[in-house]
N, C-alpha and C positions, 0 to 999 in steps of 0.2 A: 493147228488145223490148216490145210490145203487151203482155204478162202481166205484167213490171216495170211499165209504165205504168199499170196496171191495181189495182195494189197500193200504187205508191207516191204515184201523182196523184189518186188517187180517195180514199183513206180513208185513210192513215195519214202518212206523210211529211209532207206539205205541208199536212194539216188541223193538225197539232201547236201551230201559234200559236195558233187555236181555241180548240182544248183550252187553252194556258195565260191565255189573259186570260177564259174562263171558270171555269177552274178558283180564281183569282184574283179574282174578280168583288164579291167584299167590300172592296175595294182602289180598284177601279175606278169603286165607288156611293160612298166619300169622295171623289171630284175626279170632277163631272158635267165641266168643262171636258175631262180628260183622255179621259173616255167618249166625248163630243162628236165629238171630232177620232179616235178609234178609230171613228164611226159613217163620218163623213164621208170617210175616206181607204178605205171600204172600199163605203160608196156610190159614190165616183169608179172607185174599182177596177174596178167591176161591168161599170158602165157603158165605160168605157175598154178594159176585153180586150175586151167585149163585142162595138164595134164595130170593134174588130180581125177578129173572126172571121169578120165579114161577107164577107170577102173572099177569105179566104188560099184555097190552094188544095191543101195537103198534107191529106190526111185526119189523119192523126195534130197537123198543128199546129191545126186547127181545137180538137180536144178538147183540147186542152193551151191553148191560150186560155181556153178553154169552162170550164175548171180554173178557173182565174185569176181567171176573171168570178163561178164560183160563193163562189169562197173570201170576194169581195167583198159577196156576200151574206152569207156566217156574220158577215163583219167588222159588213157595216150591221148585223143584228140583236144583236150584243155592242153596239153604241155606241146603241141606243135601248132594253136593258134587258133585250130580248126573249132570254137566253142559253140556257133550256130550248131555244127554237126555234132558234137558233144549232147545238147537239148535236142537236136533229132532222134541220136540214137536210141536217149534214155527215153524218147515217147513210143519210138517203136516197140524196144525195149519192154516196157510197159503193157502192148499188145501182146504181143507173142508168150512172152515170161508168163504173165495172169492168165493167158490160156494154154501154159504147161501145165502150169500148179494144178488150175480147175480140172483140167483133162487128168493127172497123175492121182489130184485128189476122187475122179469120180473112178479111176480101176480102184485106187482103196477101197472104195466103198463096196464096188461087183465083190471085192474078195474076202471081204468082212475085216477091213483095217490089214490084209500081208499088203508090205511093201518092201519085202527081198524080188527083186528083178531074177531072182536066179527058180525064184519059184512063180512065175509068171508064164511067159509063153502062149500061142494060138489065141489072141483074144481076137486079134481084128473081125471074126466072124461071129463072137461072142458080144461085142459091145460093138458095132461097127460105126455108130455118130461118133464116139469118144474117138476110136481109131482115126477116121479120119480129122477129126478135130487137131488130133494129139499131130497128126501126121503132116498136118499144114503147117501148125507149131514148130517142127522140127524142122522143117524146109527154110520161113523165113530165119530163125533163130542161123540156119547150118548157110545161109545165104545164097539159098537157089533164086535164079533170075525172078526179077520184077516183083518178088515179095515184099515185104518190110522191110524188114533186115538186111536185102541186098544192096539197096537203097543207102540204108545208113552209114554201115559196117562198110561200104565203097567210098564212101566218102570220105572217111576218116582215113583209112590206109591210103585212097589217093591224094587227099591233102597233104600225109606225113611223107608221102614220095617226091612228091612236088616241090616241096619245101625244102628238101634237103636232108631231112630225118629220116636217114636209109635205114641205120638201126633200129630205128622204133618200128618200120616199115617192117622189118623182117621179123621184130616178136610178132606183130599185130597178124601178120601174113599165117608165124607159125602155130598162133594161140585161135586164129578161124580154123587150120586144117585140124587141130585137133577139135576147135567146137564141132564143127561137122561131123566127127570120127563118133564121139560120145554121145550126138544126140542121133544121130542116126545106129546107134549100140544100141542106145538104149530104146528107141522104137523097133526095133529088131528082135531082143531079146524078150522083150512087152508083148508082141502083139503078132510074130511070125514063130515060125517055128512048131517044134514040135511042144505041147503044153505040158507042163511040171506046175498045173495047178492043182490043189489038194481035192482030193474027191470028193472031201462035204462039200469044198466052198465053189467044186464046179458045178454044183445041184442048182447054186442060189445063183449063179452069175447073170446078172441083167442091167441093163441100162438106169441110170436115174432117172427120176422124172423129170417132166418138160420144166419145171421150176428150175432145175439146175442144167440141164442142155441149151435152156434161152443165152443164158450168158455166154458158153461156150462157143454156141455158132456165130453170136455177136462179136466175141472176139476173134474167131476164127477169120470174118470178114474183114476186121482190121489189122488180124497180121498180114491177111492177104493186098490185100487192098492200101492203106494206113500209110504205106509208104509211097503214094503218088502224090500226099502234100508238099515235100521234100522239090517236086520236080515238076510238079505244073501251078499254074503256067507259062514260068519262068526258063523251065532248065533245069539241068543239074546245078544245083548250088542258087539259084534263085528260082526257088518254088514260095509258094503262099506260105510257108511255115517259116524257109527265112526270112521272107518279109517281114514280118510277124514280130522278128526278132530283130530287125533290123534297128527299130530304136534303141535298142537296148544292148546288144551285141555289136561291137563296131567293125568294120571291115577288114580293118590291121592284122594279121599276120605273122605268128611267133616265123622264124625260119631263120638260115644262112644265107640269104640269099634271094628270098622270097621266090615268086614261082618259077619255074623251071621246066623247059620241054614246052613242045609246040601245042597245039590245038589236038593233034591226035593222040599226044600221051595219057589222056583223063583216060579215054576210050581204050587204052591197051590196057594199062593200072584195072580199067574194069574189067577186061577180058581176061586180066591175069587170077584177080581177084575170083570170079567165079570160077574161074578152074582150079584154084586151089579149095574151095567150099566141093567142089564138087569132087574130087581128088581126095577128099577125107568121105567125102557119101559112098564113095564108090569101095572106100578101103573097106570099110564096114560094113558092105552090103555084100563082101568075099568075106571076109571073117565071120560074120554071124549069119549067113544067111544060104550064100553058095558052100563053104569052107566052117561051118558049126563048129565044127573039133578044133581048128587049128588056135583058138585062143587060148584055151586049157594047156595044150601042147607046149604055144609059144611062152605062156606065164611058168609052166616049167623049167624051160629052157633058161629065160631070162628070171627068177627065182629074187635076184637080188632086183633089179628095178621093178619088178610088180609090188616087192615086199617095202619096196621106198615106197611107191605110187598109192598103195592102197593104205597104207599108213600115216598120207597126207606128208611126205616127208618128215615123218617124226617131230611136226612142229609141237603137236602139241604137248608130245614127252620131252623133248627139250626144255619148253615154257617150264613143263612143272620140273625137269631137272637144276633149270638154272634161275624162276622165280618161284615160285610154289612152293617148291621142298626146300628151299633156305628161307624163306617168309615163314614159312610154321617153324623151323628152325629155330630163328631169331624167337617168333611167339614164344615157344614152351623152353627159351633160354633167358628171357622177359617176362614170363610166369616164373621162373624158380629164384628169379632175381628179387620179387615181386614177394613171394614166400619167405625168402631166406633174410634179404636185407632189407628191403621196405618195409612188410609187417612185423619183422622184429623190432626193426626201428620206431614203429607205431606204438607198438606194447611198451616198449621201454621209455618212451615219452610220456604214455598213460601213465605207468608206472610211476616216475619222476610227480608228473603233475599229481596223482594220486596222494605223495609222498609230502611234496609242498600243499595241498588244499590240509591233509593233515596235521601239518607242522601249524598253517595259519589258522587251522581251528583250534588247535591248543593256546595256541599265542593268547589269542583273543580271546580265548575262555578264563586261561587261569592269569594273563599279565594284562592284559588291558580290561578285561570287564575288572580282573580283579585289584587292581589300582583303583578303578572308581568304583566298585564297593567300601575300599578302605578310608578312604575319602569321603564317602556318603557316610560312612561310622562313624569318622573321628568330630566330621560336622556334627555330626548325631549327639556324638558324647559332648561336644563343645557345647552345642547348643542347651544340653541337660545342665550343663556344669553353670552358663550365663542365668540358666533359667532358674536357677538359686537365688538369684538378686532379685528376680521379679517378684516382691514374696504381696504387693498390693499395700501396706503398713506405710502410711505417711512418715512417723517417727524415724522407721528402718530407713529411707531413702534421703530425711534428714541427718542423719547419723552418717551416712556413706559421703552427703556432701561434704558438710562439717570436716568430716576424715580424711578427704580427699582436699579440700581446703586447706588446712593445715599441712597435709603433708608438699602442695605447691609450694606455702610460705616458706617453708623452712628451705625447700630447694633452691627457692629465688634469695633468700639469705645467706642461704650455702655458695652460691652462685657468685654473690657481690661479696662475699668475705674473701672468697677467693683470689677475686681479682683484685682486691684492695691487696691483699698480702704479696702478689707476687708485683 
């Protein structure tokens, strides 16, 4: 849902890496190598979702790119020192993004859940709060002057120029011309033009209710607006938000060199800065707006990079070419392994055991009970056989001594004759 997207893509979920290698950032200023490769996998990022977005055609995957590409800016600005401006971005960030989603989430709704942009078109007169909602949104996001966004996104590119970080300078540079490109498409193809919306669902097309426009104009005024913490009333780079952050953020400085260029260069970097935002507003405002046809045309022509671009570069068929489809692999070659030798191995030790619990209940029935059965008999018989002498008869047990008497003497006589003779 459009208001999960709005909460967890925009400002809190997905900024949280952000937050910890800023929050970290005394860690990150002992190993500039380690800061480095945090600039640069987040300058690629930028630039990578970025021209992703060029093309897609779901409104919601646009802005969820659009996500992707910005986070690759908080990444560049941690890997060149800039981390005040890092937590700026991702507040503006924050504005504007939550009032795409909300904005993108209330045309779902006018059109009863289509979010194919290609079946869109003519709303601005149809929904015209959302339009312009949506239309501010795309401004500060695309970095038109004094919004949010221009604010932040200036910053960072001017820090990484400053600083010495010319190639980060020029993803960050080429990953705005294309934000610009893509969110001004997609306000374009939304909300001008001619409409390809379906005839039931242009019957029902209407506004939401004021429950869900309150948020929207609330953030509408913070993308707009949102970004003068940044800069009063301190300046560029000492407004009340870096203050803010001032305990916590230290003043240091990833770079080659640290700053670089006089007092006028911030102000060129800015003037450069907005004309390249504005340079992707203008590309899209002749391709979708003056020039309609010529995108279709041109995605003809170029055939093989629309067919990269809209495919997301095949990342995700890669993943499952080269993790996914060898992990099941391995699985169902670990299941027959799991079949063949393990639980026969299992049976066959049942087996075994099955064979020895058999053998020791034979043992023990016919050789060990039956030893002391024969043993409990032969007592038995003994004791029958003793119990002949017990007959009770004084005389008889007289008689046995007597007998038994005489038969000692003779032995003791036997005994001493013996030993007299030898």
């Amino acid at each position: 849902p459009t208001p999960v997207s709005a909460l967890i893509h925009a400002a809190t979920m997905v900024t949280a890496g952000v937050y910890m290698v800023v929050r970290n950032h005394a860690l990150y200023d002992l190993t500039p190598n380690a800061l480095l490769l945090v600039g640069v996998i987040g300058g690629a990022t930028a630039l990578f979702a970025a021209t992703i977005g060029l093309v897609q055609t779901d409104i919601k995957r646009v802005l969820a790119y659009s996500t992707v590409s910005q986070l690759g800016f908080m990444f560049l600005a941690c890997g060149v020192g800039a981390y005040a401006a890092a937590i700026f971005h991702l507040v503006t960030h924050a504005f504007f993004k939550a009032l795409l989603f909300l904005s993108a989430g209330s045309v779902i709704h006018a059109l009863a859940g289509e979010q194919d942009i290609r079946k869109m078109g003519g709303l601005w007169n149809k929904v015209p709060i959302t339009h312009w909602v949506f239309l501010i949104g795309t401004a500060a996001i695309a970095g038109f002057p004094f919004l949010s966004g221009w604010w932040s996104k200036d910053e960072i590119l001017g820090h990484a120029f400053t600083h010495g970080h010319y190639v980060l300078w020029a993803l960050g540079a080429a990953a705005a011309f294309c934000t610009a490109f893509y969110m001004s498409r997609l306000l374009y193809v939304t909300f001008y033009g001619q409409s390809r919306v379906d005839h039931e669902a242009a019957h029902h097309l209407h506004e939401p209710s004021r429950w869900m426009l309150g948020p929207l104009l609330l953030l509408a005024a913070l993308s707009a607006l949102g970004g003068l913490i940044g800069v009063f009333p301190g300046g560029l780079e000492n407004g009340a938000f870096h203050r803010f952050l001032s305990p916590v953020v230290s003043t240091a400085t990833a770079g080659t060199g640290g700053h670089r260029g006089g007092h006028l260069l911030p102000y060129v970097l800015m003037a450069v800065a907005t004309g390249i935002g504005l340079a992707g507003w203008f590309t899209a405002h002749y391709f979708y707006y003056v020039k309609p046809e010529q995108p279709e045309l041109l995605a003809n022509r170029l055939k093989g990079a629309y067919a990269l671009l809209l495919n997301k570069y095949w990342v995700d068929e890669l993943y499952d070419r080269l993790a996914v489809e060898p992990s099941k692999g391995a699985g169902r070659l670990l299941d027959r392994i799991d079949a063949v030798v393990v639980d026969r191995a299992v049976v066959a030790v049942e087996q075994v055991t099955d064979l020895n619990a058999a053998g020791s209940t034979w043992f023990e029935k016919y050789v060990i009970y039956g030893l002391i059965n024969v043993l409990g008999y032969a007592n038995h018989i003994g004791a029958r056989i003793l119990r002949q002498l017990q007959t009770g008869l004084v005389h008889h047990y007289a008689a046995i001594l007597v007998t038994g008497l005489v038969v000692l003497v003779n032995l003791i006589m036997l005994f001493l004759w013996w030993g007299g003779a030898s």
